[in-house]
N, CA, C and O atoms as a GROMACS GRO file, in nm:
protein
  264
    1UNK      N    1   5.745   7.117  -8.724
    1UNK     CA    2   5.862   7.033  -8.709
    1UNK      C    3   5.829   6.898  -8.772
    1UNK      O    4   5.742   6.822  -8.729
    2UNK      N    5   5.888   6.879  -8.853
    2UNK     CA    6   5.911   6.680  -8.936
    2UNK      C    7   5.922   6.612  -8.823
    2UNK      O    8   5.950   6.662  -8.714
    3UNK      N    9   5.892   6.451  -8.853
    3UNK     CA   10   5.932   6.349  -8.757
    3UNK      C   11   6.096   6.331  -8.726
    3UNK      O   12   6.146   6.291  -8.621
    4UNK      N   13   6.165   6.371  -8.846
    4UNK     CA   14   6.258   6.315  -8.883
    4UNK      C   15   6.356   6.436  -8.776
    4UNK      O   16   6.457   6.397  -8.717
    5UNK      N   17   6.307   6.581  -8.766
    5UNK     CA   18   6.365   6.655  -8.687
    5UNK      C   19   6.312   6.641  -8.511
    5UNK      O   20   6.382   6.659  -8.412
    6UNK      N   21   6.182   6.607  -8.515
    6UNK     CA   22   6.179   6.586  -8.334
    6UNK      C   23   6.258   6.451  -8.323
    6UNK      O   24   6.297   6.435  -8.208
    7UNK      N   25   6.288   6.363  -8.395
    7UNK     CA   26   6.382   6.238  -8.369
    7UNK      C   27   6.486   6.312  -8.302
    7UNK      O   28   6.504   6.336  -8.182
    8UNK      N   29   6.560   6.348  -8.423
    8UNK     CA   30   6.736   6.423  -8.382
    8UNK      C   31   6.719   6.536  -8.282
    8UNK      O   32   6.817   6.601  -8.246
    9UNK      N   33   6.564   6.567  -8.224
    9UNK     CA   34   6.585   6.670  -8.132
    9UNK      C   35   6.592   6.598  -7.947
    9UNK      O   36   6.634   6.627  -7.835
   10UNK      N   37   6.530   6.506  -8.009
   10UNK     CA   38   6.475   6.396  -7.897
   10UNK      C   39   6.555   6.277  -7.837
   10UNK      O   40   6.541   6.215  -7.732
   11UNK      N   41   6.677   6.261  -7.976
   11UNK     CA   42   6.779   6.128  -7.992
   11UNK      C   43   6.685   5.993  -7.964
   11UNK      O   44   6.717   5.915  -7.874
   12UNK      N   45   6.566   5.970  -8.047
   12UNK     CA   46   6.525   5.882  -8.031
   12UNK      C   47   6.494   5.869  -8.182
   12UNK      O   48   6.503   5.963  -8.261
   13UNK      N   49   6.451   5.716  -8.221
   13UNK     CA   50   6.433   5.660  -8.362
   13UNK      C   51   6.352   5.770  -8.437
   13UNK      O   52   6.336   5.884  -8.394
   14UNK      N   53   6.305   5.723  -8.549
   14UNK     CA   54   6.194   5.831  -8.649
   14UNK      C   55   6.075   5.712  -8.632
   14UNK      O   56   5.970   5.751  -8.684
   15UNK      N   57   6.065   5.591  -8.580
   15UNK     CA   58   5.980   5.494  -8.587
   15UNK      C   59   5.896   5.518  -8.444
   15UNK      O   60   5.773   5.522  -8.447
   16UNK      N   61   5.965   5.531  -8.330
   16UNK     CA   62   5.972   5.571  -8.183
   16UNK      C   63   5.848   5.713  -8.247
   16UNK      O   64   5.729   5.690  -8.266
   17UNK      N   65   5.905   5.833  -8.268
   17UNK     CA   66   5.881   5.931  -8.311
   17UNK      C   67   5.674   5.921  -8.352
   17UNK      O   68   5.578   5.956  -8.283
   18UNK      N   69   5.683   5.833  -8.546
   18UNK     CA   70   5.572   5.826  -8.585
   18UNK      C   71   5.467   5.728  -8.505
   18UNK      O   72   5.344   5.734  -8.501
   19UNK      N   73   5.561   5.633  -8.441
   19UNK     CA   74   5.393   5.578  -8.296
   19UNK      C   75   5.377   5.650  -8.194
   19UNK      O   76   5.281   5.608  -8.130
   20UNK      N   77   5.425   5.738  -8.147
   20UNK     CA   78   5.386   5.868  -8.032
   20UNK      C   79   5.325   5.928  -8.134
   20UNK      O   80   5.210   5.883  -8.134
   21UNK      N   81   5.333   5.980  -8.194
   21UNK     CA   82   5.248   6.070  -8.358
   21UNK      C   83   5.082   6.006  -8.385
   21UNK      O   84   4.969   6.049  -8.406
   22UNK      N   85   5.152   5.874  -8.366
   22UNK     CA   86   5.029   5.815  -8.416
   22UNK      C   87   4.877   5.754  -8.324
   22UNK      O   88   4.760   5.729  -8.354
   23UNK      N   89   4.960   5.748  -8.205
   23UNK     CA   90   4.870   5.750  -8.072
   23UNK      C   91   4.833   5.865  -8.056
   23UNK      O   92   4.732   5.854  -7.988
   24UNK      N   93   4.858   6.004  -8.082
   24UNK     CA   94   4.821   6.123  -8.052
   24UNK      C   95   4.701   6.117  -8.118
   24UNK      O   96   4.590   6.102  -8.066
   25UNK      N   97   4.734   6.131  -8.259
   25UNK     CA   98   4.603   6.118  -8.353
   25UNK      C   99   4.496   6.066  -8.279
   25UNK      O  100   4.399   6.138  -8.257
   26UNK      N  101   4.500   5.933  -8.230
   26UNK     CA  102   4.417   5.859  -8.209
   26UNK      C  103   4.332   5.909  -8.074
   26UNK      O  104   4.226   5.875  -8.021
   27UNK      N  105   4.412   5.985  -8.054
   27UNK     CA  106   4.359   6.040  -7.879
   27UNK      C  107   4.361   5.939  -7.778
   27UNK      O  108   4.268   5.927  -7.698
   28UNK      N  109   4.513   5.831  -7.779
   28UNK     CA  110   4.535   5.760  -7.667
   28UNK      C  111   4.596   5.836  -7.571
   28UNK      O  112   4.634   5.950  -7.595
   29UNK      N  113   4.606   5.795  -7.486
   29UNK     CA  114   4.658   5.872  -7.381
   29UNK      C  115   4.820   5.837  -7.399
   29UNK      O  116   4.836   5.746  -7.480
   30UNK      N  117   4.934   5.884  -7.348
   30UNK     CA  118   5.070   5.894  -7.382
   30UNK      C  119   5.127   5.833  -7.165
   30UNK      O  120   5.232   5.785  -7.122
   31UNK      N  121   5.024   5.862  -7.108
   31UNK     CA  122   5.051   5.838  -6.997
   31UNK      C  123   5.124   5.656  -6.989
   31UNK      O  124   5.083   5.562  -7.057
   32UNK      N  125   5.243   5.653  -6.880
   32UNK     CA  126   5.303   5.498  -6.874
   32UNK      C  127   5.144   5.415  -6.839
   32UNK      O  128   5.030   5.444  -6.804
   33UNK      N  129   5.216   5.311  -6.871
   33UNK     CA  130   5.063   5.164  -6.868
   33UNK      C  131   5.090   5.135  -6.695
   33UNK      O  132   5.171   5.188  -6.619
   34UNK      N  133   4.979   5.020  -6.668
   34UNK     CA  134   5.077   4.978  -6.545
   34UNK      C  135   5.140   4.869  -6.579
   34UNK      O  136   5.109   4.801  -6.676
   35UNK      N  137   5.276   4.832  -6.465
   35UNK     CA  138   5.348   4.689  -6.518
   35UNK      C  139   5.256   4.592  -6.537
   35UNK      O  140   5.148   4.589  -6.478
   36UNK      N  141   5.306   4.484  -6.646
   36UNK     CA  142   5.268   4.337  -6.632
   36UNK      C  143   5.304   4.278  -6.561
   36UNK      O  144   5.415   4.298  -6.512
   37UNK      N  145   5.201   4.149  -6.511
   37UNK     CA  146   5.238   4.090  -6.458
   37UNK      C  147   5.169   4.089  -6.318
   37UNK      O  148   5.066   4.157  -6.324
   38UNK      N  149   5.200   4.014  -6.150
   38UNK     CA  150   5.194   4.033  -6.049
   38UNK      C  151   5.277   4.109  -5.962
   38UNK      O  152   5.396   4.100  -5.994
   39UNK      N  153   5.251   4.195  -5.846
   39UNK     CA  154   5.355   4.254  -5.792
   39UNK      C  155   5.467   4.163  -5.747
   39UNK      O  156   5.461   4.040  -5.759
   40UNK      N  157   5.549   4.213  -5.706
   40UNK     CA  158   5.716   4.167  -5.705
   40UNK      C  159   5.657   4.048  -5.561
   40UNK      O  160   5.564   4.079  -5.486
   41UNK      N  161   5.716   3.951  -5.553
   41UNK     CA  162   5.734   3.903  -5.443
   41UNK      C  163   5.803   3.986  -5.274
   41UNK      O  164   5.759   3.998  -5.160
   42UNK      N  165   5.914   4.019  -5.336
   42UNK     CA  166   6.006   4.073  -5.203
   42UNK      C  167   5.941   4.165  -5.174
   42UNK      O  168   5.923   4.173  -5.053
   43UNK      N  169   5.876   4.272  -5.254
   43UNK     CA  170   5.813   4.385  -5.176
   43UNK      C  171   5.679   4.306  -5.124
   43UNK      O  172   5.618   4.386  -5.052
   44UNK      N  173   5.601   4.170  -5.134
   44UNK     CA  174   5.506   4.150  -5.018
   44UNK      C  175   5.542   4.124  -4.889
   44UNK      O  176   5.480   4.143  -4.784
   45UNK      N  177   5.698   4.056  -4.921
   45UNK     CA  178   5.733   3.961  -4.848
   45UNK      C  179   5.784   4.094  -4.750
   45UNK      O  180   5.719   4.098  -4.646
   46UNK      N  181   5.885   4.200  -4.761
   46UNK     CA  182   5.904   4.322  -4.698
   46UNK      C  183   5.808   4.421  -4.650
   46UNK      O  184   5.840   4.528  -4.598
   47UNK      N  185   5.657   4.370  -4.673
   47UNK     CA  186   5.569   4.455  -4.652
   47UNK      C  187   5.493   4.381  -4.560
   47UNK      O  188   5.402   4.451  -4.515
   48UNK      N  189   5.495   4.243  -4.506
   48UNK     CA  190   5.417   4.165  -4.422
   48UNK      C  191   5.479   4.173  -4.298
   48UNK      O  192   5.601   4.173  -4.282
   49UNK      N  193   5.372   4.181  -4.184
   49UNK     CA  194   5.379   4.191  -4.079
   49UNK      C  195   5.542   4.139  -3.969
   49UNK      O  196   5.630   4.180  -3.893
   50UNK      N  197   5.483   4.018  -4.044
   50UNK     CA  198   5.601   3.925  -3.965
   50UNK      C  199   5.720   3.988  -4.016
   50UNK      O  200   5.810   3.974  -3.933
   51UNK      N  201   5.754   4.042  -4.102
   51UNK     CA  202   5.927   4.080  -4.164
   51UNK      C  203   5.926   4.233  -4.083
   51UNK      O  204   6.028   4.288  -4.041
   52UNK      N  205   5.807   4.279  -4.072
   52UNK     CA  206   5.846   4.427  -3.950
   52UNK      C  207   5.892   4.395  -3.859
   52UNK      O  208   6.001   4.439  -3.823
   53UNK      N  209   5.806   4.284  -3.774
   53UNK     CA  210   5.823   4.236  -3.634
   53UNK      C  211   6.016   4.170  -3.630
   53UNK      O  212   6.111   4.178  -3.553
   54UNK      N  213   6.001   4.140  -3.698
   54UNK     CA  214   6.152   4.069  -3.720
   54UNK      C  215   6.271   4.161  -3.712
   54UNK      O  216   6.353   4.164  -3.619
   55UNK      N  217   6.270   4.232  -3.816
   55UNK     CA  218   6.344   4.398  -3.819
   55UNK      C  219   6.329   4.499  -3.731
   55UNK      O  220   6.415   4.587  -3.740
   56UNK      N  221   6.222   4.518  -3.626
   56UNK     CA  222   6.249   4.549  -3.564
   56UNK      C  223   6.303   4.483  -3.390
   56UNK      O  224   6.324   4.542  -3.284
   57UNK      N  225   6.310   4.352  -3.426
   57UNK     CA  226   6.340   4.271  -3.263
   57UNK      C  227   6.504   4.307  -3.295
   57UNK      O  228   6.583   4.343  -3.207
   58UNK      N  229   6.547   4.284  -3.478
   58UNK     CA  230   6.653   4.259  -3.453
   58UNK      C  231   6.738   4.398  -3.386
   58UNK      O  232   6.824   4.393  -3.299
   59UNK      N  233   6.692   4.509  -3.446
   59UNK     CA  234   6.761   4.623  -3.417
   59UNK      C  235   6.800   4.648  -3.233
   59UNK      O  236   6.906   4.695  -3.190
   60UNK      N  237   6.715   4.616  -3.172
   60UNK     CA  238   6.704   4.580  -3.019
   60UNK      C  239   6.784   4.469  -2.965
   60UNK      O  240   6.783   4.445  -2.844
   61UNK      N  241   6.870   4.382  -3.072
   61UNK     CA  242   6.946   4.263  -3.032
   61UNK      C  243   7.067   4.324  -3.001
   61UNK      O  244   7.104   4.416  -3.074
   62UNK      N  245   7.146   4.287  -2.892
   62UNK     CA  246   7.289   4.294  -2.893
   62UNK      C  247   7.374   4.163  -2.903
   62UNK      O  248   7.352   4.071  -2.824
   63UNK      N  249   7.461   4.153  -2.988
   63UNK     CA  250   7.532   4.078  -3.048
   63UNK      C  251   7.654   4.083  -3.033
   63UNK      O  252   7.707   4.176  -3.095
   64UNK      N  253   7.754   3.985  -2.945
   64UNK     CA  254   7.866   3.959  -2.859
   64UNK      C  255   7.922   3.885  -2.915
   64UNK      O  256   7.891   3.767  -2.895
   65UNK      N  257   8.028   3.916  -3.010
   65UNK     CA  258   8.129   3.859  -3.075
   65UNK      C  259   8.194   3.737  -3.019
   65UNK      O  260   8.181   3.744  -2.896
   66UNK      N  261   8.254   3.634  -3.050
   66UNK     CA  262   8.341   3.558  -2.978
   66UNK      C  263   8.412   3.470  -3.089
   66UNK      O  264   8.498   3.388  -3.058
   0.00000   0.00000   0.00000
């Protein structure tokens, strides 16, 4: 198969195509990288103690309209 046919088989560029082609050669791995950067804020901030304790007092609250 040409580059030019796994493109149109794939619907992705012929450029897309020859750098997957060309990392193969090379024997990089094709596996995702990890993100850049630091992890997200909100997921520490949703993952720390105090935001459990919180979420769960609130579920136990009853709340009386007026």
């Amino acid at each position: 198969m040409t580059k030019s046919e796994a493109a149109r088989t794939f619907s992705v560029s012929r450029s897309s195509v020859k750098s997957y082609a060309k990392l193969v050669e090379e024997g990089c791995p094709l596996a995702p990288k990890k993100r850049p950067g630091s992890k997200l804020k909100m997921f520490m901030a949703i993952s720390s103690p105090l935001y459990i304790m919180v979420r769960a007092s609130q579920s136990r609250c009853v709340w009386v309209g007026g």
